[in-house]
C-alpha positions as CSV (number, residue, x, y, z in Angstrom):
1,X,15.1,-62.8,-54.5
2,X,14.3,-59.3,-53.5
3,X,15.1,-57.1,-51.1
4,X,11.7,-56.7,-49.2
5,X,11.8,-61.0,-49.5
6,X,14.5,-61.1,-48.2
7,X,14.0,-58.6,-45.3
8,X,10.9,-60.6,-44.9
9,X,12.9,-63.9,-44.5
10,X,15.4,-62.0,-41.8
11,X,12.8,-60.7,-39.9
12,X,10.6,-64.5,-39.5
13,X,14.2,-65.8,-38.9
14,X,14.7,-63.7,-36.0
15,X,11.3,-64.2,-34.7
16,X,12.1,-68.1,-34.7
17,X,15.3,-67.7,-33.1
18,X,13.9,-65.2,-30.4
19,X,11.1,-68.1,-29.2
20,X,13.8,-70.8,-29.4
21,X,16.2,-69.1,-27.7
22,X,12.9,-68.2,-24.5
23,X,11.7,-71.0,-24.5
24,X,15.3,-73.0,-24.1
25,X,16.3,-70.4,-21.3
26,X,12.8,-71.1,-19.2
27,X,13.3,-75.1,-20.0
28,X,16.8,-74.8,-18.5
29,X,15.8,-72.2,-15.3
30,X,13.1,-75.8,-15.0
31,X,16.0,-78.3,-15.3
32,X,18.2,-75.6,-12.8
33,X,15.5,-75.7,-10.2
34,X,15.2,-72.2,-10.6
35,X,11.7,-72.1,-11.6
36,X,8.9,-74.9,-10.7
37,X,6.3,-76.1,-12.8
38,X,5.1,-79.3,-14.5
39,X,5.8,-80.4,-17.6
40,X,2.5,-79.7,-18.9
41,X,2.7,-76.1,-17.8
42,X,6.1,-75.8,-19.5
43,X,4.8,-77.0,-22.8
44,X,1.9,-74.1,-22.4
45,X,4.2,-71.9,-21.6
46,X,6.2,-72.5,-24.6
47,X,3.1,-72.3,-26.6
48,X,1.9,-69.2,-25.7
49,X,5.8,-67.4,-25.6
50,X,5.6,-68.7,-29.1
51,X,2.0,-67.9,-30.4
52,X,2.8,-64.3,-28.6
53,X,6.0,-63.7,-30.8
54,X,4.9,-64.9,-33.9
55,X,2.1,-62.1,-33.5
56,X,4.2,-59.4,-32.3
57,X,6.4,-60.1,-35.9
58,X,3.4,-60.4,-37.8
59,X,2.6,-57.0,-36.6
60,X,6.1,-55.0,-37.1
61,X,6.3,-57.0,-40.7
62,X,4.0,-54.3,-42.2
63,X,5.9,-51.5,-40.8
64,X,9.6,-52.8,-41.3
65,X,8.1,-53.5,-45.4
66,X,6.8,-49.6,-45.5
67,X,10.1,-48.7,-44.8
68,X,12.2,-51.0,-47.5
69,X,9.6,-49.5,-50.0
């Protein structure tokens, strides 16, 4: 494998565990009572923490590549 592939992996990995790790710590501040909201809202929550990460790495993938080249 090479080295931008797997810079690429490392960086999607820490994209993934960035949104699981936000969307575990709003589900337990629901469970906590510290925040309300209803189930439904949590799920869209979770989407769009998700859908707003997975852009913001697509987006620094092309710079963190320009520098490996």
């Amino acid at each position: 494998m090479s080295l931008e592939s797997k810079i690429g992996k490392a960086v999607l990995d820490l994209g993934d565990i960035i949104k699981a790790t936000v969307v575990m710590e709003i589900a337990k501040s629901k469970s906590e009572g510290r925040i309300e909201m209803t189930s439904d809202e949590l799920t869209y929550l979770a989407s769009i923490v998700s859908n707003s990460i997975d852009s913001s790495v697509r987006n620094g993938m092309d710079g963190i590549m320009r520098l490996v080249k």
